[in-house]
C-alpha positions in Angstrom: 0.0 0.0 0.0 2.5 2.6 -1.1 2.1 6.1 -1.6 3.5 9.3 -2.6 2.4 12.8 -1.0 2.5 14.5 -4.7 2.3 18.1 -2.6 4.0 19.2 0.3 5.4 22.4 1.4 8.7 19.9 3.3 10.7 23.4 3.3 8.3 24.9 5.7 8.5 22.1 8.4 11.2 22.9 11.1 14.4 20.6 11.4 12.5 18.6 13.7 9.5 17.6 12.0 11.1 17.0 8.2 13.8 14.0 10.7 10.5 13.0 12.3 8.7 12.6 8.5 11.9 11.1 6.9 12.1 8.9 9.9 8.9 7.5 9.3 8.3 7.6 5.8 9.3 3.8 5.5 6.7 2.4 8.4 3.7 4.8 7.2 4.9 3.3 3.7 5.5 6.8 1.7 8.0 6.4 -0.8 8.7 9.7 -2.0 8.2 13.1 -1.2 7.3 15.9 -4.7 8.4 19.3 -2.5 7.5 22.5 -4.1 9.1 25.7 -3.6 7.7 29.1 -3.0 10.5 31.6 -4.3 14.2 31.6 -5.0 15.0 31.0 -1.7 12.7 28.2 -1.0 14.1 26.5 -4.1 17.0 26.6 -2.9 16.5 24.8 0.1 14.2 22.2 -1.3 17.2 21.3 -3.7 20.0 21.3 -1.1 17.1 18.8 0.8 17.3 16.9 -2.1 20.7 16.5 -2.2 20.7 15.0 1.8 18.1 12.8 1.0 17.0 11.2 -2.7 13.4 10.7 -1.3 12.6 14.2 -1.6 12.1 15.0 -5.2 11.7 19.3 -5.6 10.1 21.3 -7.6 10.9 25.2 -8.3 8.9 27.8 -8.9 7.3 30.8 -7.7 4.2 30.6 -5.3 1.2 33.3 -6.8 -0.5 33.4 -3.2 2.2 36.1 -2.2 3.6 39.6 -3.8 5.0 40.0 -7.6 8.7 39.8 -7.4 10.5 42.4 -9.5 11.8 42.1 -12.8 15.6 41.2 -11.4 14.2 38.7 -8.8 12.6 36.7 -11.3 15.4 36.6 -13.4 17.7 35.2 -10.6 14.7 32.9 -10.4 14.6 31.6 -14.0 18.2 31.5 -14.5 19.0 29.3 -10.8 15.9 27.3 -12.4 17.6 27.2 -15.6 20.4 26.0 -14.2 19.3 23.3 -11.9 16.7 21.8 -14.2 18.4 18.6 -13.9 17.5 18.1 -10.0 14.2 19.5 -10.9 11.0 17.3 -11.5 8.7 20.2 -11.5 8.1 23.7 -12.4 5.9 24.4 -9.0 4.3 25.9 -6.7 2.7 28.1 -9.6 -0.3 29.8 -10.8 -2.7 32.7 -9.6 -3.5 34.7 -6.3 -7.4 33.7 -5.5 -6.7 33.8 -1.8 -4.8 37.0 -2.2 -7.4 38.6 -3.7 -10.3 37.7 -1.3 -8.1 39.3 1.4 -7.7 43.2 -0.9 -9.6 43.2 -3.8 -7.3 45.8 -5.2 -4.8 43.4 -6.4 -4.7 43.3 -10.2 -4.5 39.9 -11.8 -2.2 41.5 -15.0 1.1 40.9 -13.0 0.5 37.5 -11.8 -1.1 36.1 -15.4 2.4 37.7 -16.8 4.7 35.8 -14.4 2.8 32.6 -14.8 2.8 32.4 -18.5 6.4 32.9 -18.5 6.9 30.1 -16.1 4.6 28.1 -18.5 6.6 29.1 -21.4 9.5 27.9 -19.4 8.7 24.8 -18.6 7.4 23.9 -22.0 10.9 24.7 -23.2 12.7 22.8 -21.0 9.6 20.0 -21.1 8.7 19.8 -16.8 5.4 18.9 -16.1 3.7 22.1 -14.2 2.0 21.9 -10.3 -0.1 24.5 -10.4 -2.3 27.0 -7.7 -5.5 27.8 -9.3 -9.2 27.6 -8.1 -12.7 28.5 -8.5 -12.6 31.5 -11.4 -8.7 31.4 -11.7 -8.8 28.0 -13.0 -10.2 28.4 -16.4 -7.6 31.1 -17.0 -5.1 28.8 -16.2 -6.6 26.2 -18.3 -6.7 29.0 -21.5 -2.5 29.5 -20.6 -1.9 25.9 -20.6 -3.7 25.4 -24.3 -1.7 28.3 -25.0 1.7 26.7 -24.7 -0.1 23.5 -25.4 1.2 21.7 -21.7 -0.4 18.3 -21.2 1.3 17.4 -18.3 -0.6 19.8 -15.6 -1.0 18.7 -11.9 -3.9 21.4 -10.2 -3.2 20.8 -6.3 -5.9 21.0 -4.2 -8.3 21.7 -6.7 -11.6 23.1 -6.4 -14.0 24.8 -9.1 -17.1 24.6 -11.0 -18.6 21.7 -13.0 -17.9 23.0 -16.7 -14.2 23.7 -15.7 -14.3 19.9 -14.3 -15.0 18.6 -17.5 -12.8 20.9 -19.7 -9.7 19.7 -17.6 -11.2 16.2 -17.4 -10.4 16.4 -21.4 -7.5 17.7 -21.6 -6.2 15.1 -19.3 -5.2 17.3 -16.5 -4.2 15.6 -13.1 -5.7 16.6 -9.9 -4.2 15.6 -6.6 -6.5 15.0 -3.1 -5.6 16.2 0.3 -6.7 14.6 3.8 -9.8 16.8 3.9 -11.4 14.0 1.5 -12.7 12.7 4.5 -15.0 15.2 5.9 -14.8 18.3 3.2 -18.6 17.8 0.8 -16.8 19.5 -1.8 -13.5 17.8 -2.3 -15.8 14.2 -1.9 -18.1 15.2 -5.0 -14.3 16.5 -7.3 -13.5 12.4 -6.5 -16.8 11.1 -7.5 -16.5 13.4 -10.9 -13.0 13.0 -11.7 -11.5 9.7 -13.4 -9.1 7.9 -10.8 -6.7 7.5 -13.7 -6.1 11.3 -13.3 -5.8 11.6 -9.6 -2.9 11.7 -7.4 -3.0 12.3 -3.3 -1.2 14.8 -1.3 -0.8 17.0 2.1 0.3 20.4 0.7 1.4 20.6 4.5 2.6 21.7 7.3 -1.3 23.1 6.3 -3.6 21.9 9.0 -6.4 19.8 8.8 -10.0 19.6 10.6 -12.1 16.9 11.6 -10.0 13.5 12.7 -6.9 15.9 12.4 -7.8 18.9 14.2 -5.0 19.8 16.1 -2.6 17.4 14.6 0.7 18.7 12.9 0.3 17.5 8.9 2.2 14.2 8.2 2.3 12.2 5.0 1.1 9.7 6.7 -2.3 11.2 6.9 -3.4 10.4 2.9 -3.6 6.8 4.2 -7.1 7.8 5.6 -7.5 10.0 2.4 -6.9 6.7 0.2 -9.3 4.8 2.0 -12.5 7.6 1.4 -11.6 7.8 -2.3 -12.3 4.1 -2.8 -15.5 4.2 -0.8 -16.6 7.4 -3.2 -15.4 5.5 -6.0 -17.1 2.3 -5.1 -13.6 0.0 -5.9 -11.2 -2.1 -3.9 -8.8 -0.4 -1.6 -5.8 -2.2 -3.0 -7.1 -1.0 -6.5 -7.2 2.8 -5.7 -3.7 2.4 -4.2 -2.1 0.7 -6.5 -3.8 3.5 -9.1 -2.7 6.8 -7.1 0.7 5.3 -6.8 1.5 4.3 -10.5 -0.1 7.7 -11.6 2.2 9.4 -9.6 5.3 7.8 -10.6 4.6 7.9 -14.3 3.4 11.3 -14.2 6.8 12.8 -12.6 8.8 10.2 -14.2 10.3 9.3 -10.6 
Protein backbone atom coordinates (compact mmCIF):
# COMPACT_ATOMS: atom_id res chain seq x y z
CA UNK A 1 0.00 0.00 0.00
CA UNK A 2 2.53 2.59 -1.06
CA UNK A 3 2.11 6.11 -1.58
CA UNK A 4 3.51 9.29 -2.64
CA UNK A 5 2.35 12.79 -1.04
CA UNK A 6 2.53 14.53 -4.72
CA UNK A 7 2.31 18.09 -2.61
CA UNK A 8 4.03 19.22 0.27
CA UNK A 9 5.42 22.44 1.39
CA UNK A 10 8.72 19.94 3.27
CA UNK A 11 10.67 23.42 3.34
CA UNK A 12 8.31 24.94 5.65
CA UNK A 13 8.50 22.13 8.39
CA UNK A 14 11.16 22.95 11.05
CA UNK A 15 14.38 20.58 11.36
CA UNK A 16 12.54 18.62 13.70
CA UNK A 17 9.47 17.65 12.05
CA UNK A 18 11.13 17.02 8.25
CA UNK A 19 13.79 14.01 10.66
CA UNK A 20 10.48 12.96 12.31
CA UNK A 21 8.72 12.56 8.46
CA UNK A 22 11.85 11.10 6.92
CA UNK A 23 12.13 8.86 9.95
CA UNK A 24 8.95 7.53 9.30
CA UNK A 25 8.30 7.58 5.76
CA UNK A 26 9.31 3.79 5.54
CA UNK A 27 6.74 2.42 8.41
CA UNK A 28 3.73 4.77 7.23
CA UNK A 29 4.85 3.34 3.69
CA UNK A 30 5.46 6.80 1.74
CA UNK A 31 8.02 6.43 -0.82
CA UNK A 32 8.71 9.69 -1.98
CA UNK A 33 8.21 13.07 -1.24
CA UNK A 34 7.26 15.91 -4.68
CA UNK A 35 8.37 19.30 -2.46
CA UNK A 36 7.55 22.54 -4.12
CA UNK A 37 9.11 25.66 -3.57
CA UNK A 38 7.75 29.10 -2.99
CA UNK A 39 10.46 31.62 -4.33
CA UNK A 40 14.25 31.62 -5.00
CA UNK A 41 15.02 30.96 -1.68
CA UNK A 42 12.69 28.25 -1.05
CA UNK A 43 14.06 26.48 -4.11
CA UNK A 44 17.02 26.58 -2.87
CA UNK A 45 16.47 24.81 0.11
CA UNK A 46 14.24 22.22 -1.33
CA UNK A 47 17.21 21.33 -3.74
CA UNK A 48 20.03 21.33 -1.05
CA UNK A 49 17.11 18.79 0.78
CA UNK A 50 17.27 16.87 -2.07
CA UNK A 51 20.70 16.48 -2.22
CA UNK A 52 20.70 14.97 1.80
CA UNK A 53 18.05 12.82 0.98
CA UNK A 54 16.99 11.24 -2.66
CA UNK A 55 13.42 10.72 -1.34
CA UNK A 56 12.57 14.16 -1.64
CA UNK A 57 12.09 15.01 -5.16
CA UNK A 58 11.73 19.25 -5.65
CA UNK A 59 10.07 21.32 -7.60
CA UNK A 60 10.94 25.20 -8.25
CA UNK A 61 8.91 27.79 -8.89
CA UNK A 62 7.32 30.81 -7.67
CA UNK A 63 4.19 30.62 -5.31
CA UNK A 64 1.21 33.32 -6.78
CA UNK A 65 -0.48 33.44 -3.19
CA UNK A 66 2.15 36.10 -2.24
CA UNK A 67 3.59 39.56 -3.82
CA UNK A 68 4.99 40.01 -7.56
CA UNK A 69 8.72 39.82 -7.44
CA UNK A 70 10.51 42.37 -9.54
CA UNK A 71 11.84 42.07 -12.83
CA UNK A 72 15.58 41.20 -11.37
CA UNK A 73 14.18 38.65 -8.83
CA UNK A 74 12.62 36.73 -11.32
CA UNK A 75 15.43 36.59 -13.42
CA UNK A 76 17.70 35.22 -10.63
CA UNK A 77 14.73 32.90 -10.36
CA UNK A 78 14.57 31.56 -14.01
CA UNK A 79 18.22 31.50 -14.45
CA UNK A 80 18.96 29.28 -10.82
CA UNK A 81 15.93 27.27 -12.37
CA UNK A 82 17.59 27.23 -15.61
CA UNK A 83 20.39 25.96 -14.24
CA UNK A 84 19.29 23.28 -11.92
CA UNK A 85 16.70 21.83 -14.21
CA UNK A 86 18.37 18.57 -13.92
CA UNK A 87 17.47 18.10 -9.97
CA UNK A 88 14.20 19.48 -10.92
CA UNK A 89 11.02 17.26 -11.54
CA UNK A 90 8.68 20.21 -11.53
CA UNK A 91 8.11 23.70 -12.38
CA UNK A 92 5.90 24.45 -9.05
CA UNK A 93 4.35 25.86 -6.70
CA UNK A 94 2.74 28.13 -9.59
CA UNK A 95 -0.29 29.77 -10.82
CA UNK A 96 -2.75 32.69 -9.63
CA UNK A 97 -3.55 34.65 -6.30
CA UNK A 98 -7.38 33.66 -5.47
CA UNK A 99 -6.74 33.81 -1.75
CA UNK A 100 -4.78 37.01 -2.18
CA UNK A 101 -7.42 38.56 -3.74
CA UNK A 102 -10.33 37.70 -1.27
CA UNK A 103 -8.14 39.34 1.43
CA UNK A 104 -7.73 43.22 -0.87
CA UNK A 105 -9.62 43.16 -3.78
CA UNK A 106 -7.35 45.82 -5.22
CA UNK A 107 -4.85 43.44 -6.36
CA UNK A 108 -4.68 43.32 -10.23
CA UNK A 109 -4.46 39.91 -11.80
CA UNK A 110 -2.23 41.47 -14.97
CA UNK A 111 1.10 40.88 -13.05
CA UNK A 112 0.55 37.53 -11.76
CA UNK A 113 -1.11 36.13 -15.36
CA UNK A 114 2.39 37.65 -16.85
CA UNK A 115 4.75 35.83 -14.44
CA UNK A 116 2.75 32.63 -14.84
CA UNK A 117 2.76 32.43 -18.49
CA UNK A 118 6.44 32.94 -18.48
CA UNK A 119 6.86 30.06 -16.12
CA UNK A 120 4.62 28.11 -18.49
CA UNK A 121 6.57 29.09 -21.43
CA UNK A 122 9.54 27.92 -19.40
CA UNK A 123 8.69 24.77 -18.59
CA UNK A 124 7.41 23.95 -22.02
CA UNK A 125 10.89 24.73 -23.20
CA UNK A 126 12.67 22.78 -21.00
CA UNK A 127 9.61 20.01 -21.13
CA UNK A 128 8.71 19.77 -16.83
CA UNK A 129 5.36 18.88 -16.05
CA UNK A 130 3.66 22.10 -14.18
CA UNK A 131 2.05 21.89 -10.28
CA UNK A 132 -0.11 24.54 -10.44
CA UNK A 133 -2.29 26.99 -7.70
CA UNK A 134 -5.49 27.81 -9.32
CA UNK A 135 -9.25 27.60 -8.08
CA UNK A 136 -12.66 28.48 -8.46
CA UNK A 137 -12.55 31.47 -11.39
CA UNK A 138 -8.75 31.43 -11.71
CA UNK A 139 -8.79 28.03 -13.03
CA UNK A 140 -10.20 28.36 -16.35
CA UNK A 141 -7.61 31.07 -17.03
CA UNK A 142 -5.06 28.83 -16.16
CA UNK A 143 -6.56 26.24 -18.28
CA UNK A 144 -6.66 29.04 -21.46
CA UNK A 145 -2.50 29.45 -20.57
CA UNK A 146 -1.93 25.85 -20.62
CA UNK A 147 -3.67 25.38 -24.29
CA UNK A 148 -1.70 28.29 -25.02
CA UNK A 149 1.66 26.73 -24.68
CA UNK A 150 -0.05 23.52 -25.43
CA UNK A 151 1.16 21.73 -21.71
CA UNK A 152 -0.36 18.27 -21.21
CA UNK A 153 1.25 17.38 -18.32
CA UNK A 154 -0.63 19.76 -15.61
CA UNK A 155 -0.99 18.71 -11.87
CA UNK A 156 -3.92 21.44 -10.15
CA UNK A 157 -3.18 20.77 -6.28
CA UNK A 158 -5.93 20.97 -4.23
CA UNK A 159 -8.27 21.72 -6.72
CA UNK A 160 -11.57 23.06 -6.43
CA UNK A 161 -13.96 24.79 -9.06
CA UNK A 162 -17.06 24.56 -11.00
CA UNK A 163 -18.55 21.69 -12.99
CA UNK A 164 -17.87 22.98 -16.66
CA UNK A 165 -14.24 23.68 -15.73
CA UNK A 166 -14.34 19.94 -14.25
CA UNK A 167 -14.96 18.63 -17.47
CA UNK A 168 -12.81 20.92 -19.72
CA UNK A 169 -9.73 19.65 -17.62
CA UNK A 170 -11.20 16.19 -17.38
CA UNK A 171 -10.43 16.42 -21.42
CA UNK A 172 -7.51 17.69 -21.56
CA UNK A 173 -6.24 15.08 -19.29
CA UNK A 174 -5.16 17.33 -16.53
CA UNK A 175 -4.18 15.61 -13.13
CA UNK A 176 -5.72 16.61 -9.92
CA UNK A 177 -4.22 15.57 -6.62
CA UNK A 178 -6.49 15.01 -3.11
CA UNK A 179 -5.55 16.18 0.34
CA UNK A 180 -6.71 14.61 3.77
CA UNK A 181 -9.79 16.83 3.92
CA UNK A 182 -11.36 14.04 1.46
CA UNK A 183 -12.70 12.68 4.48
CA UNK A 184 -14.97 15.18 5.90
CA UNK A 185 -14.79 18.34 3.25
CA UNK A 186 -18.56 17.79 0.78
CA UNK A 187 -16.82 19.47 -1.81
CA UNK A 188 -13.51 17.85 -2.32
CA UNK A 189 -15.80 14.17 -1.91
CA UNK A 190 -18.07 15.19 -4.96
CA UNK A 191 -14.34 16.48 -7.31
CA UNK A 192 -13.53 12.40 -6.48
CA UNK A 193 -16.79 11.10 -7.47
CA UNK A 194 -16.48 13.39 -10.89
CA UNK A 195 -12.98 12.98 -11.70
CA UNK A 196 -11.53 9.71 -13.40
CA UNK A 197 -9.12 7.89 -10.79
CA UNK A 198 -6.72 7.54 -13.70
CA UNK A 199 -6.06 11.30 -13.34
CA UNK A 200 -5.80 11.60 -9.57
CA UNK A 201 -2.93 11.70 -7.42
CA UNK A 202 -3.00 12.32 -3.32
CA UNK A 203 -1.20 14.83 -1.25
CA UNK A 204 -0.83 17.03 2.11
CA UNK A 205 0.31 20.36 0.67
CA UNK A 206 1.40 20.61 4.47
CA UNK A 207 2.57 21.73 7.26
CA UNK A 208 -1.26 23.09 6.27
CA UNK A 209 -3.59 21.86 8.98
CA UNK A 210 -6.41 19.84 8.80
CA UNK A 211 -9.99 19.57 10.65
CA UNK A 212 -12.14 16.88 11.62
CA UNK A 213 -9.99 13.49 12.67
CA UNK A 214 -6.93 15.92 12.42
CA UNK A 215 -7.79 18.89 14.19
CA UNK A 216 -4.97 19.82 16.08
CA UNK A 217 -2.61 17.40 14.64
CA UNK A 218 0.66 18.73 12.88
CA UNK A 219 0.32 17.48 8.89
CA UNK A 220 2.17 14.16 8.22
CA UNK A 221 2.27 12.18 4.95
CA UNK A 222 1.12 9.66 6.68
CA UNK A 223 -2.34 11.17 6.92
CA UNK A 224 -3.43 10.43 2.94
CA UNK A 225 -3.61 6.80 4.21
CA UNK A 226 -7.14 7.83 5.64
CA UNK A 227 -7.50 10.02 2.41
CA UNK A 228 -6.94 6.68 0.22
CA UNK A 229 -9.29 4.81 2.03
CA UNK A 230 -12.52 7.59 1.42
CA UNK A 231 -11.63 7.77 -2.25
CA UNK A 232 -12.30 4.14 -2.80
CA UNK A 233 -15.49 4.20 -0.81
CA UNK A 234 -16.59 7.36 -3.21
CA UNK A 235 -15.37 5.54 -5.96
CA UNK A 236 -17.05 2.26 -5.09
CA UNK A 237 -13.62 0.04 -5.91
CA UNK A 238 -11.21 -2.14 -3.89
CA UNK A 239 -8.80 -0.41 -1.64
CA UNK A 240 -5.76 -2.15 -3.01
CA UNK A 241 -7.05 -1.05 -6.50
CA UNK A 242 -7.18 2.82 -5.72
CA UNK A 243 -3.66 2.37 -4.24
CA UNK A 244 -2.07 0.74 -6.47
CA UNK A 245 -3.81 3.49 -9.13
CA UNK A 246 -2.67 6.82 -7.08
CA UNK A 247 0.71 5.25 -6.83
CA UNK A 248 1.50 4.32 -10.54
CA UNK A 249 -0.13 7.65 -11.62
CA UNK A 250 2.16 9.42 -9.60
CA UNK A 251 5.31 7.78 -10.56
CA UNK A 252 4.56 7.85 -14.35
CA UNK A 253 3.37 11.28 -14.24
CA UNK A 254 6.75 12.80 -12.60
CA UNK A 255 8.82 10.18 -14.21
CA UNK A 256 10.30 9.25 -10.60
Amino acid sequence: MKIIDSHIHFDQYDGRGQEQILADMEKVQVESLLTVSMDLESSIINDQLSRKDSRIKPAFGFHPEQPLPSEQEMMELLNWMQAHQHNMVAVGEIGLPFYLRQENQAIELAGYIKILDRLLAFAKEIDKPVILHAVYEDAPIVCDLLEKHDIRKAHFHWFKGDGQTIARMIRNGYRISITPDVCYEREIRDLVSLYPLELMMVETDGPWEFEGEFKGKSTHPGMIHEGVRHIASIKGLPVDQVYETLYRNTKDFYEI
